[in-house]
C-alpha positions in Angstrom: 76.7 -44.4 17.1 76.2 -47.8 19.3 79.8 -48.7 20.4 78.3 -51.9 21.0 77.1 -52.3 17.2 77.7 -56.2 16.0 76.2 -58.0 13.4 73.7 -59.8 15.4 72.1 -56.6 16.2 72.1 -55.3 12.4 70.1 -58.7 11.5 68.2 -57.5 14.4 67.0 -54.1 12.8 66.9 -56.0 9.3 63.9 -58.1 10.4 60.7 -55.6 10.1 61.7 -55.1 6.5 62.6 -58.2 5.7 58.9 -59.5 6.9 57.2 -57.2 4.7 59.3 -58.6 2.1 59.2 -62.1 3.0 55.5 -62.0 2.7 55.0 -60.8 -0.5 57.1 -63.9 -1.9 56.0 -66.4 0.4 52.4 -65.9 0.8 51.8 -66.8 -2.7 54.2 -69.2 -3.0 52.1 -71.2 0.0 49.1 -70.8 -2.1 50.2 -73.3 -4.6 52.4 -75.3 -2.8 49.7 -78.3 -2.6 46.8 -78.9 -4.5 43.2 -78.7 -2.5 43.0 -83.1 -2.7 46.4 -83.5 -1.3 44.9 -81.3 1.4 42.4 -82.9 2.6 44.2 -86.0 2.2 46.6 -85.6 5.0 45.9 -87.3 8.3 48.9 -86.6 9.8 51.6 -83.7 9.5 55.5 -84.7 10.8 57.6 -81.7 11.5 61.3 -81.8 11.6 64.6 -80.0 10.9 68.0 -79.7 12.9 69.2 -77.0 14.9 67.3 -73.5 14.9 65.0 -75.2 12.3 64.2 -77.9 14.8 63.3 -74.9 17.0 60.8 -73.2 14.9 59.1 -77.0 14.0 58.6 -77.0 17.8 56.9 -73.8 18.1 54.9 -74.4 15.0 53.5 -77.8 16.0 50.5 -76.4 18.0 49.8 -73.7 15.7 49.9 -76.3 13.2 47.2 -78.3 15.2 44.9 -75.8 16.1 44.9 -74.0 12.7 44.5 -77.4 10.7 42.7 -80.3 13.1 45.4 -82.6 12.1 47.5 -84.5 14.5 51.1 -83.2 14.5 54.5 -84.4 15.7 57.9 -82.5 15.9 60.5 -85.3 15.3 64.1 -84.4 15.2 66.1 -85.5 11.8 68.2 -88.2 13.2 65.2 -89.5 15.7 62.9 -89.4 12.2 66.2 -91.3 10.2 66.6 -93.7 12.5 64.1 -94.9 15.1 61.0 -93.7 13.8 58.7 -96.7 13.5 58.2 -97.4 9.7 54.2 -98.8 10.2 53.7 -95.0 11.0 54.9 -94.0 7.4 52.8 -94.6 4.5 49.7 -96.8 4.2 47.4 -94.2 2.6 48.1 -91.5 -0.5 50.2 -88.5 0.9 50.7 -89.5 4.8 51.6 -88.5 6.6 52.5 -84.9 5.4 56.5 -84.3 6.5 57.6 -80.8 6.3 61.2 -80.8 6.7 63.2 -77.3 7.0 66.2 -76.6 6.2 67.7 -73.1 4.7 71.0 -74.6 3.3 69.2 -77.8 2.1 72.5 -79.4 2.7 72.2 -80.8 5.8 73.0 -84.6 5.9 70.7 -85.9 8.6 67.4 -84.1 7.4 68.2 -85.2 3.8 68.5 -88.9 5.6 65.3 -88.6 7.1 63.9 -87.4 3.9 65.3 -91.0 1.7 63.7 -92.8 4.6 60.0 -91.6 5.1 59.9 -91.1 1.2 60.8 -95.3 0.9 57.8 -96.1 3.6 55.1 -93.7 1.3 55.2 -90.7 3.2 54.7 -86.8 0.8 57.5 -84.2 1.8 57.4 -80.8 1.8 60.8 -79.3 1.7 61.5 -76.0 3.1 64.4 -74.6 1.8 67.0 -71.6 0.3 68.7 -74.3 -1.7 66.7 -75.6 -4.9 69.3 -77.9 -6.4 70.2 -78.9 -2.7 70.0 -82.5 -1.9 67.1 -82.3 0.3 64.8 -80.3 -2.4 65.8 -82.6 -4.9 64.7 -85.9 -2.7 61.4 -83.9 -2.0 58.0 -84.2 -3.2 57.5 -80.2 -3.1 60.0 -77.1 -2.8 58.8 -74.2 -0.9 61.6 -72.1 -2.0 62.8 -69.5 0.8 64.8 -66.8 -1.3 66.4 -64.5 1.7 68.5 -61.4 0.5 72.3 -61.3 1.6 73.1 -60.4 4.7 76.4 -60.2 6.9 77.0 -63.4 8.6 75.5 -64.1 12.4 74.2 -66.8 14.3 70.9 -67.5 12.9 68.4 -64.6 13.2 66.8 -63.8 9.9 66.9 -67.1 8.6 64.6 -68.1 11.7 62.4 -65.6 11.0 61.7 -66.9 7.7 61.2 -70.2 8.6 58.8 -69.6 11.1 56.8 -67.6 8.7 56.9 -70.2 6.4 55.8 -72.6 8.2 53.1 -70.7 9.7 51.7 -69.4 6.2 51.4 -72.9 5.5 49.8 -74.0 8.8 47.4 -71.0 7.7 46.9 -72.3 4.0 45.9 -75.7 4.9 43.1 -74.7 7.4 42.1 -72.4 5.3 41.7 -75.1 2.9 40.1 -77.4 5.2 37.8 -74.8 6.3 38.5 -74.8 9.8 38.0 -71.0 9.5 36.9 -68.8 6.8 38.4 -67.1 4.4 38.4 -64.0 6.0 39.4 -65.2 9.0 42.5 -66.6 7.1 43.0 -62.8 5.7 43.5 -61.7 9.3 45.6 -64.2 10.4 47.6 -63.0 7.2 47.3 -59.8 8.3 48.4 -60.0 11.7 51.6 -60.9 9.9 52.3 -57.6 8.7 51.1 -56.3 12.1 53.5 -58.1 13.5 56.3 -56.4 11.8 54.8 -52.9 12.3 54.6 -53.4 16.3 58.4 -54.5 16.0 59.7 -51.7 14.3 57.9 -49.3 16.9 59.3 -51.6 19.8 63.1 -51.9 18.5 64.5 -49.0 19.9 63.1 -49.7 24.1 64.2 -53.5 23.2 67.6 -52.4 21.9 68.5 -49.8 25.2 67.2 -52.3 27.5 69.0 -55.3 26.1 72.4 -53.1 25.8 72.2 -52.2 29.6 70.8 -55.9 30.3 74.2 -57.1 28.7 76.7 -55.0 30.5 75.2 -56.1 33.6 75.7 -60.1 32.5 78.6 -60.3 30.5 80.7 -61.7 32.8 77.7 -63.9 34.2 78.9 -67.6 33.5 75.7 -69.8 32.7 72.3 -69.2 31.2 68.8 -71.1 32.5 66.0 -70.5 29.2 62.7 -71.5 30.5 59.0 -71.6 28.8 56.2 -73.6 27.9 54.3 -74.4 24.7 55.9 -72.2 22.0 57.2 -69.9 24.7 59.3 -72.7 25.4 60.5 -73.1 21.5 61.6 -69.6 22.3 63.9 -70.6 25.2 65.0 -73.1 23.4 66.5 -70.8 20.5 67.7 -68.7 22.9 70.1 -71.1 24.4 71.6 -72.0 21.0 72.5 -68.4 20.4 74.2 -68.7 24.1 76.2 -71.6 22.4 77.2 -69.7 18.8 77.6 -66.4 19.7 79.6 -66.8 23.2 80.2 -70.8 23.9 79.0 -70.2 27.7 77.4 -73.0 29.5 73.5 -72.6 28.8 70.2 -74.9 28.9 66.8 -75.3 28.4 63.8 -76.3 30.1 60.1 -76.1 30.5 58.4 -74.3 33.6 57.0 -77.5 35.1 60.5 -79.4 34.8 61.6 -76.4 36.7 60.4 -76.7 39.2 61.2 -80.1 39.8 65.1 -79.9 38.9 67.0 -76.5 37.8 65.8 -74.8 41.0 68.0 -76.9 43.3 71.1 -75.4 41.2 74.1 -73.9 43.4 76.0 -70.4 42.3 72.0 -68.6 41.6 73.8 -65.2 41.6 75.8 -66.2 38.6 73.1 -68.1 37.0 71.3 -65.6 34.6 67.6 -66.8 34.4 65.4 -66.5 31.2 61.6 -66.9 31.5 59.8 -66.5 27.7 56.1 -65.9 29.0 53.6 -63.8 26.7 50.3 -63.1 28.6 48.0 -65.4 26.3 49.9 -68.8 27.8 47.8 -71.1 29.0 50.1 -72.2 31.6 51.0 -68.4 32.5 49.5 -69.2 36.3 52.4 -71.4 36.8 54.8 -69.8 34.7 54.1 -66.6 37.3 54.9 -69.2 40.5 57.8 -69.9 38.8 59.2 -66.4 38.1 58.2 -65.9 42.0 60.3 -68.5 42.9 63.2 -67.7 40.8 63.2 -63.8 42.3 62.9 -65.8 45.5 66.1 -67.6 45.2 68.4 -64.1 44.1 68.8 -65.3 40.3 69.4 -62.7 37.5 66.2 -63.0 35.8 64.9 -61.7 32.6 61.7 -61.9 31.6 60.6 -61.9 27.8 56.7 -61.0 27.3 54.4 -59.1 25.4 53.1 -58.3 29.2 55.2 -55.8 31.9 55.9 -56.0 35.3 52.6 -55.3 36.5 51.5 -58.0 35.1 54.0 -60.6 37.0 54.4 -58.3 40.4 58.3 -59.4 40.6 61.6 -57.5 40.7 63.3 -58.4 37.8 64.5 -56.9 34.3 61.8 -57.3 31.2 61.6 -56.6 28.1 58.5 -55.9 25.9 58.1 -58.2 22.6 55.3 -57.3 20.4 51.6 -58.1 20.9 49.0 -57.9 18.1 45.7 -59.6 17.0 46.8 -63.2 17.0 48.7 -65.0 19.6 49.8 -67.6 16.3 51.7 -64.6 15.0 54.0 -63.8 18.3 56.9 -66.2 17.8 57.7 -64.2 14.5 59.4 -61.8 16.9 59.5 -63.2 20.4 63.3 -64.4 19.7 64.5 -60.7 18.9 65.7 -59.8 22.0 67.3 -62.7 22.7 69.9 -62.4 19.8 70.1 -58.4 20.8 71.3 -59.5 24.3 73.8 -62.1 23.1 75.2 -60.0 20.3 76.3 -57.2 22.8 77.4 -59.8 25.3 79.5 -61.5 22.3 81.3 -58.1 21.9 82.1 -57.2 24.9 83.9 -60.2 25.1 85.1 -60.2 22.0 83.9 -63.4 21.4 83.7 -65.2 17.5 80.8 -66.9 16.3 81.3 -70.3 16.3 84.4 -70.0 18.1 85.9 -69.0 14.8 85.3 -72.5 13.4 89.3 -72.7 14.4 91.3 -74.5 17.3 89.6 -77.5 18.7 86.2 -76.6 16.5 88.4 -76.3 13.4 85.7 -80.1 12.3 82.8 -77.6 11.9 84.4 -75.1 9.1 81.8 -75.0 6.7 79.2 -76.7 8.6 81.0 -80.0 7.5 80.2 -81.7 10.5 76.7 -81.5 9.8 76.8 -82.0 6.0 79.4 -84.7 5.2 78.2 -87.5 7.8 77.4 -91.4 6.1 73.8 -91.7 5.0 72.3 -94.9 6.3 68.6 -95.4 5.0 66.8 -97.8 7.2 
């Protein structure tokens, strides 16, 4: 038995399953979501959502163009609420398309930005585990995410799902639009399932490596998450599990910005570095000047990549994520190592989720910070 065994990791080892399950409900589910003439009416799709939501709308967003043709924007609920320029919203049937996520459907600030886009003329999709919820009921469409139980940890299923989601749907509306066929379509399906199969077989390397990984940066005081395109989504989600599961100091960043700021940062031996890279980037050339440089400097570096060291030619720690047909299908996975490495590092330092929700963060008990705030609809 693991010593080290901590909830994050069970959701961990939940996932193949649970994509294999999540497919069979959501897949058709997408099918009928919209009919074919509100399809080919949209002109433009807006993505948004709040925390790791918000992180899977950015790593969607150029799947979501390349897959449909349609101009896409990932705007964050409060941005979207508040500031978003209302001559953008409306003026013909349907657009633009807004797909907002949200599992609980109770978040305050998404449901906001759903009152508002819904007044200017825009259609919304909601994406939620919560049918009676406030933001499915202000929606113009439910896709209705039903994810078995599961012991509480910082989001890990739950992001799964959403991705997939969002991605079947992504798929759908090409398909729909015949910017593929539909066999094409049935691989990208496909690849789905794939995707689960290759993680399954990769688990047990992943697991080992992130458990030694974690013993050697427990103590390690600040985390540096760096990508680009939806490697960088990646990153992004890994720094909020930094936040939930262990409350160290963390950040994110893209390669280039890199380069131009986090590299001047003092204390690189205590700085653990994280560099999300799979082989099919199109900015991989730089990303690999930038993993050079970071070595360079002495930084703890990890890199996560459906590659190995060969093909990076750096000494530092990697860790395989799975590769199969379809680049589009990667981020379904790409985040699992990142919530292996922070679970161990949460318990050895017997560290609470969410601090506990007690003490000083006692405001956040039942996410109420996030789901009792004034609704002002502009």
């Amino acid at each position: 038995m693991n010593e080290f065994d901590n909830p994050l990791r069970r959701q961990v080892f939940s996932i193949p399953e649970l994509m294999r399950s999540q497919y069979k409900d959501l897949e058709p589910k997408v099918r009928t979501l919209l009919t074919t003439p509100e399809i080919f009416n949209v002109q433009r799709i807006i993505l948004t959502g709040c925390g790791d939501s918000y992180a899977a709308c950015m790593g969607m967003k150029y799947l979501f163009e390349s897959m449909t043709g349609i101009r896409t924007e990932v705007v964050t609920a409060i941005d979207l609420s508040r500031f978003y320029e209302k001559k953008f919203l409306g003026g013909s049937p349907n657009n633009p398309l807004v797909v907002a996520i949200s599992n609980s459907g109770m978040v305050a600030r998404v449901g906001e930005a759903i009152d508002r886009v819904r007044k200017h003329g825009a259609f919304v999709v909601a994406i939620t585990g919560n049918a009676e919820s406030p933001i499915a009921q202000k929606s113009d469409r439910i896709l209705k995410l039903d994810i078995p139980k599961f012991e509480s940890a910082p989001g890990t299923r739950t992001h799964m799902v959403g991705l997939m989601a969002l991605l079947l749907l992504a798929i759908r509306l090409g398909e729909v639009r015949a910017k593929f066929t539909m066999d094409v379509a049935k691989s990208y399906r496909k690849d789905i399932l794939a995707q689960a199969e290759a993680l399954e077989a990769l688990l047990p390397q992943m697991d080992e490596g992130m458990l030694a990984l974690a013993k050697e940066w427990k103590d390690l005081p600040a985390y540096d998450f760096i990508g680009a395109g939806f490697d960088y989504a990646t990153a992004w989600f890994g720094m909020a599990k930094v936040f939930e599961a262990t409350g160290k100091y963390a950040m994110h960043i893209n390669i280039e910005e890199w380069m131009h700021l986090n590299f001047f940062m003092r204390e690189i031996t205590s700085l653990a570095t994280v560099v999300v890279c799979n082989t099919a980037n199109p900015a991989i050339s730089r990303c690999k000047e930038m993993i050079r440089y970071a070595e360079e400097l002495g930084r703890p570096l990890l890199v996560v990549t459906d590659g190995d060291a060969s093909d990076f030619g750096v000494d530092a720690h990697f860790v395989k994520t799975p590769r199969t047909a379809f680049a589009s299908t990667m981020m379904l996975t790409q985040f699992v190592p990142l919530c292996l490495l922070m679970g161990y590092v949460q318990v050895m330092l017997g560290e609470r989720s969410g601090r506990g929700c007690e003490g000083p963060w006692s405001f956040s008990k039942g996410a109420a910070c996030v789901r009792t705030s004034e609704i002002v609809v502009l």
